[in-house]
C-alpha positions as CSV (number, residue, x, y, z in Angstrom):
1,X,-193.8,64.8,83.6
2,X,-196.1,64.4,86.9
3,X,-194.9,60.5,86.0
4,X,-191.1,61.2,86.6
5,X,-191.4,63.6,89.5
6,X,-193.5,60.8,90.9
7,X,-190.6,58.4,90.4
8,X,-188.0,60.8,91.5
9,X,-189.6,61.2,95.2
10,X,-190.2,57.5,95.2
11,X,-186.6,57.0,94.9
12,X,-185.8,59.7,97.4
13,X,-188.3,58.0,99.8
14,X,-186.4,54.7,99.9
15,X,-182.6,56.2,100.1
16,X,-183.8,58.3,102.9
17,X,-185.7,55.9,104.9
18,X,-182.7,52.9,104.2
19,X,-180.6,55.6,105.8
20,X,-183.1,56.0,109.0
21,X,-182.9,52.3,109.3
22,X,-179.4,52.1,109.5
23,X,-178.9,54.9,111.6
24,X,-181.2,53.5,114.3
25,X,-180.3,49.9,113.9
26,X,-176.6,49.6,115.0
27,X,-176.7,46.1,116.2
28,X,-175.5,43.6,114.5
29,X,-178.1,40.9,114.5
30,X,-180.3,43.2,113.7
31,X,-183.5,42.0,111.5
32,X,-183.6,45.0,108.6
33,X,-180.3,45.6,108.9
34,X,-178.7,41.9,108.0
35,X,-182.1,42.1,105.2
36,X,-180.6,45.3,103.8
37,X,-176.9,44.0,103.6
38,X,-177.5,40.6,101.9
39,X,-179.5,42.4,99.5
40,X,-177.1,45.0,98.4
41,X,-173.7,42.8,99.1
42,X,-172.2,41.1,96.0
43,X,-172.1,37.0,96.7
44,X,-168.8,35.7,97.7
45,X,-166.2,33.9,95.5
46,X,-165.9,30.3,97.0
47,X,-161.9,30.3,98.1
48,X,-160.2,26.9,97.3
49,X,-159.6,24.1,99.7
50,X,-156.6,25.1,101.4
51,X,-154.2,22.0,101.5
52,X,-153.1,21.2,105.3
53,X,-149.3,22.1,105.9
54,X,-146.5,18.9,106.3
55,X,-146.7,18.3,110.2
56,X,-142.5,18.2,111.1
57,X,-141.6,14.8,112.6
58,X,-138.5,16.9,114.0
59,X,-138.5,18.4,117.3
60,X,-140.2,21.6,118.0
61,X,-136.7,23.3,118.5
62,X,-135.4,22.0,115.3
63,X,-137.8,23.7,113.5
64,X,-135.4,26.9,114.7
65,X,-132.2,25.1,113.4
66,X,-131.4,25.7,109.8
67,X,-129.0,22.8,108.1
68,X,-129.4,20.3,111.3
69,X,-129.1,16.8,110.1
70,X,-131.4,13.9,110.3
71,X,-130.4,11.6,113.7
72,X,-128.1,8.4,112.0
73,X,-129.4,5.0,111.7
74,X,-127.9,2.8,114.4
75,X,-125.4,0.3,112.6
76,X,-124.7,-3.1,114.6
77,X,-122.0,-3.3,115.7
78,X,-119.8,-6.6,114.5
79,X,-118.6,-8.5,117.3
80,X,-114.9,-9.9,117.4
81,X,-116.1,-13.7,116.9
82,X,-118.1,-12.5,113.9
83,X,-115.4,-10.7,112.7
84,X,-113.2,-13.6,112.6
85,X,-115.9,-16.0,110.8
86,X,-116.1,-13.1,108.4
87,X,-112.5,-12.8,107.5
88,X,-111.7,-16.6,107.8
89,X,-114.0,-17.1,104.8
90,X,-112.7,-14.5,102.8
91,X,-109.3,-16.0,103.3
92,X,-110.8,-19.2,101.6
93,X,-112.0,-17.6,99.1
94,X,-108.9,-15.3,98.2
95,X,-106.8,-16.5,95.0
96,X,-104.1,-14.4,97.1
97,X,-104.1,-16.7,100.2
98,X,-101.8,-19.4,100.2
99,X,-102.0,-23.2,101.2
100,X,-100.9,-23.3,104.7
101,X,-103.5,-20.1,105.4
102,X,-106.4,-21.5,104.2
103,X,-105.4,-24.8,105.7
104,X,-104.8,-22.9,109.2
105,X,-108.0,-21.3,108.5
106,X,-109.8,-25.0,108.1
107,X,-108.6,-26.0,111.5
108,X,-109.8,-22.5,113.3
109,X,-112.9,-23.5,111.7
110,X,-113.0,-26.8,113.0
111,X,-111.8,-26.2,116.4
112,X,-114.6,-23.3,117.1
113,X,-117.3,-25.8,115.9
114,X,-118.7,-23.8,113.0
115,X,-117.9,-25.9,110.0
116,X,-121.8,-26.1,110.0
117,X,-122.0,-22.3,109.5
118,X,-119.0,-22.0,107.0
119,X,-120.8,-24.5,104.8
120,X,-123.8,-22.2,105.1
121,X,-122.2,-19.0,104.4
122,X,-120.0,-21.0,101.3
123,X,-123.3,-22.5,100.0
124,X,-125.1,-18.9,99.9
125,X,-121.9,-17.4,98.2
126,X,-121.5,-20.0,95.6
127,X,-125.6,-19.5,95.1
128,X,-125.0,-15.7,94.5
129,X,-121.4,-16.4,92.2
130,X,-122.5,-19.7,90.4
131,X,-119.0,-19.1,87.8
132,X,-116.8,-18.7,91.0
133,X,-114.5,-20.9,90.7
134,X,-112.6,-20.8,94.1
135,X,-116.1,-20.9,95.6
136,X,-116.7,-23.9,94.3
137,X,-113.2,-24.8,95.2
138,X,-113.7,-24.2,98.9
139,X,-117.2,-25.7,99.2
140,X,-116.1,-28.8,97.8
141,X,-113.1,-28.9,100.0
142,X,-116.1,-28.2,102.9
143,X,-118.0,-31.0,102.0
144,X,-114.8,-33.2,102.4
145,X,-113.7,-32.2,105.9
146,X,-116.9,-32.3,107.1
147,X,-117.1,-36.2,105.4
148,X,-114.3,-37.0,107.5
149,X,-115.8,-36.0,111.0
150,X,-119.1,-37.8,110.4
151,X,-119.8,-41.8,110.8
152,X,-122.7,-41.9,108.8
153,X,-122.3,-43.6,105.8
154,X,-124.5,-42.5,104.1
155,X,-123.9,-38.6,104.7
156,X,-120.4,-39.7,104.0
157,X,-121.7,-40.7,100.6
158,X,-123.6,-37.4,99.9
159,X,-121.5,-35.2,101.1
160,X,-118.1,-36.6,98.7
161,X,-120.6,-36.7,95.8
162,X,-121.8,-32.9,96.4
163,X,-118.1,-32.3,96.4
164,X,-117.1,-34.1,93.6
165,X,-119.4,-32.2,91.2
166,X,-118.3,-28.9,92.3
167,X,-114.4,-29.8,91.7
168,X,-115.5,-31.4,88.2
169,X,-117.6,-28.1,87.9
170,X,-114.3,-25.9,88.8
171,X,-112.4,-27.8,86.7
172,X,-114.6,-27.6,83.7
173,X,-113.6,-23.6,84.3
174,X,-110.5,-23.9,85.0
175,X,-108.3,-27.3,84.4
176,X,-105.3,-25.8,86.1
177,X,-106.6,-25.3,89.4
178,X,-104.2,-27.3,91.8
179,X,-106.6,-27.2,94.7
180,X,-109.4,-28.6,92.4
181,X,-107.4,-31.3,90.7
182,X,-105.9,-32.8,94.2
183,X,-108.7,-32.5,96.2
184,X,-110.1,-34.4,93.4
185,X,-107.6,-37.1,93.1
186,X,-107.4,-37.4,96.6
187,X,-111.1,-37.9,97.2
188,X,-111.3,-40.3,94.2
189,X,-108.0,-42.0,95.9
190,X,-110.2,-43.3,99.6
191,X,-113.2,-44.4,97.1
192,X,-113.7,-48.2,97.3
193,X,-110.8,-50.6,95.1
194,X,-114.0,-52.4,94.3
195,X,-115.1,-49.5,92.0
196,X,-112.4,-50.3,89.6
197,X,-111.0,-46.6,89.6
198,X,-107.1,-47.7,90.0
199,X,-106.2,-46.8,86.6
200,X,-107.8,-43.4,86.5
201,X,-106.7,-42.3,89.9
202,X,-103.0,-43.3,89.0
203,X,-103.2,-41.5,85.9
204,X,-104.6,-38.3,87.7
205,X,-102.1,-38.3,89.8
206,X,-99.0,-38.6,87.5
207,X,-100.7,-36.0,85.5
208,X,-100.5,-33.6,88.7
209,X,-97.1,-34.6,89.2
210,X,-96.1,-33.7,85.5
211,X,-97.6,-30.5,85.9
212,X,-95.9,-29.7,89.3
213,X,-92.5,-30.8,88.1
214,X,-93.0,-28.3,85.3
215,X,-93.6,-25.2,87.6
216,X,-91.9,-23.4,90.4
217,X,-91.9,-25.4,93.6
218,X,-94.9,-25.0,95.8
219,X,-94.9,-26.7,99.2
220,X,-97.8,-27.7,99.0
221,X,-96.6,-30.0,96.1
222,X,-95.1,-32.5,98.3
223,X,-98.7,-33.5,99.2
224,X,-99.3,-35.2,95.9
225,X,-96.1,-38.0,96.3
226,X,-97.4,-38.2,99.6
227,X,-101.2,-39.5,98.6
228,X,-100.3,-41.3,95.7
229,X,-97.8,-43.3,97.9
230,X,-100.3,-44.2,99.7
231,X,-102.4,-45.3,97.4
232,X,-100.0,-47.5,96.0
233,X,-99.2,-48.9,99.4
234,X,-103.3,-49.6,100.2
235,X,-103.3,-51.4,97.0
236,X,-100.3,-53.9,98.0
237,X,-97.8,-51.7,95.4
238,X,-95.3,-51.4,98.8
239,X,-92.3,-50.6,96.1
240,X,-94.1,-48.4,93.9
241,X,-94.8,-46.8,97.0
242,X,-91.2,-46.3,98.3
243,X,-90.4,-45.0,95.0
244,X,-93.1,-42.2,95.1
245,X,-92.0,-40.8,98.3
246,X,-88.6,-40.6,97.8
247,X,-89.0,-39.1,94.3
248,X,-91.0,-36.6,96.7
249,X,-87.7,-36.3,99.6
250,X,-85.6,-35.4,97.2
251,X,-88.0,-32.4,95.9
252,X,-89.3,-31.3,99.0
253,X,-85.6,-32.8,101.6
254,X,-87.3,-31.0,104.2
255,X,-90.9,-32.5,104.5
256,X,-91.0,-34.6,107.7
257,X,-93.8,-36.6,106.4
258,X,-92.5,-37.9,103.2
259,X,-89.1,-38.8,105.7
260,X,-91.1,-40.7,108.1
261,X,-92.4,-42.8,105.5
262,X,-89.0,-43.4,104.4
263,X,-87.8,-44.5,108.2
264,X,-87.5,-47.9,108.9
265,X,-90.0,-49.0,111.4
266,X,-88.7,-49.0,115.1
C-alpha cells in the first residue's frame, strides 16, 4: 500500500512540475520545452513527393481565357511562278487533257527554261507511282524534247534509251495508249537506217494508222501520215511518201502541214 501511494505522488510530482516548465518556458527555442514536445509528439507520416505542376507555354493572360486556340502554323505561301510549274505538270499528267494542251504546256516549259525541273518533278512522281502509266508517258516524252535541245551525242543517246523503256514499259500496261505508241514510232523513226529497223518502224506505223482509221477522228491523228511520210521520203521512198500525206489531207483537209508537203516547190 505505502508502495502505490509512493507511486501515485511520483506521478503527481512529474505532471505538476511538466506543467511548471511549460508555464515559465514560453519561448519557442526553448531547451526543456522542444525536449518535452518531441518526447510526447507522435512521429510524422513522410507526405509523398509532390509532382511539379505543367509550366503553360501560353501567355500569362491566356491562362484567364477559356477555349482560346493555339496560334496557326505559318503556311508558305505558293508564289504565281510556282503555281504555274505546279499545274503545268498536272496538265501532263491528266488522262483528261488533250493533245494540243499538253503540247502548249511543253513549250511554256521550254520557253521559261525549266525542262530541267519538270524532268525532276516527273522523275520523283513516276518513283512514287511506278504503275502510272501517263507518268511514264510524259517522262518519256521529257527525255525526248530535252534530246532534241542538246548536241551531245552521247546524252542524245541516253536520254532516247531512258525514254524508250518507259514507252515499252507503258505499253506493256497499256497497248492502246496513242501517246506511247507514237512517241515510240516516232523516236524509233530518227534512229540510224544503219540499224536495220525499216521494217519494224513501217509496220508500227501502219498498225497506228489501222487503229486511228478505226476510231473517232482525233487531230492529233494527222501527225502519224505526217512522220511516216517522212520516213519514207528520208529513205528515198519519195512516192510512197506522197501517197502517205495525201491519204492524211483527205482525213485531216484542214492540216496546213500535210498541204505544204503536198505543194509544189516554189
Amino acid at each position: 500500500m505505502k508502495q502505490l501511494i509512493f507511486v501515485v505522488a511520483g506521478f503527481g510530482v512529474i505532471i505538476a512540475l511538466g506543467i511548471g516548465l511549460n508555464r515559465g518556458n514560453t519561448s519557442p527555442d526553448a531547451p526543456l520545452n522542444t525536449v518535452a514536445a518531441s518526447a510526447t509528439s507522435s512521429p510524422k507520416r513522410m507526405e509523398p513527393a509532390r509532382t511539379a505542376a505543367p509550366t503553360s507555354t501560353l501567355p500569362a493572360n491566356a491562362a484567364h481565357r477559356p477555349g482560346r486556340s493555339p496560334a496557326p502554323v505559318p503556311v508558305a505561301v505558293e508564289t504565281e511562278k510556282q503555281r504555274a510549274f505546279r499545274q503545268a505538270i498536272e496538265t501532263l499528267l491528266s488522262p483528261q487533257s488533250t493533245f494540243a494542251q499538253k503540247q502548249a504546256v511543253w513549250k511554256q516549259l521550254k520557253d521559261a527554261g525549266q525542262m530541267d525541273d519538270a524532268i525532276a518533278e516527273l522523275e520523283r512522281r513516276l518513283a512514287d507511282s511506278p504503275d502510272s502509266v501517263e507518268d511514264a508517258v510524259a517522262l518519256a516524252q521529257a527525255y525526248l524534247k530535252e534530246c532534241g535541245q542538246t548536241d551531245d551525242i552521247r546524252q542524245r543517246a541516253m536520254l532516247a534509251m531512258k525514254a524508250d523503256l518507259l514507252l515499252d514499259t507503258a505499253l506493256s500496261q497499256d497497248p492502246s495508249n496513242w501517246e506511247a505508241q507514237f512517241d515510240k514510232v516516232s523516236s524509233m523513226a530518227r534512229w540510224p537506217l544503219e540499224l536495220n529497223q525499216g521494217p519494224k518502224v513501217l509496220e508500227q506505223f501502219q498498225t497506228l494508222i489501222q487503229e486511228q482509221e478505226s476510231q473517232p477522228t482525233q487531230p492529233q491523228f494527222a501527225l502519224t501520215y505526217l512522220r511516216l511520210g517522212d520516213y519514207y521520203e528520208r529513205t528515198g521512198d519519195a512516192n510512197e511518201a506522197v501517197q502517205v500525206w495525201q491519204r492524211g489531207a483527205s482525213i485531216f483537209p484542214d492540216n496546213s502541214d500535210l498541204l505544204n508537203k503536198l505543194s509544189p516547190a516554189p
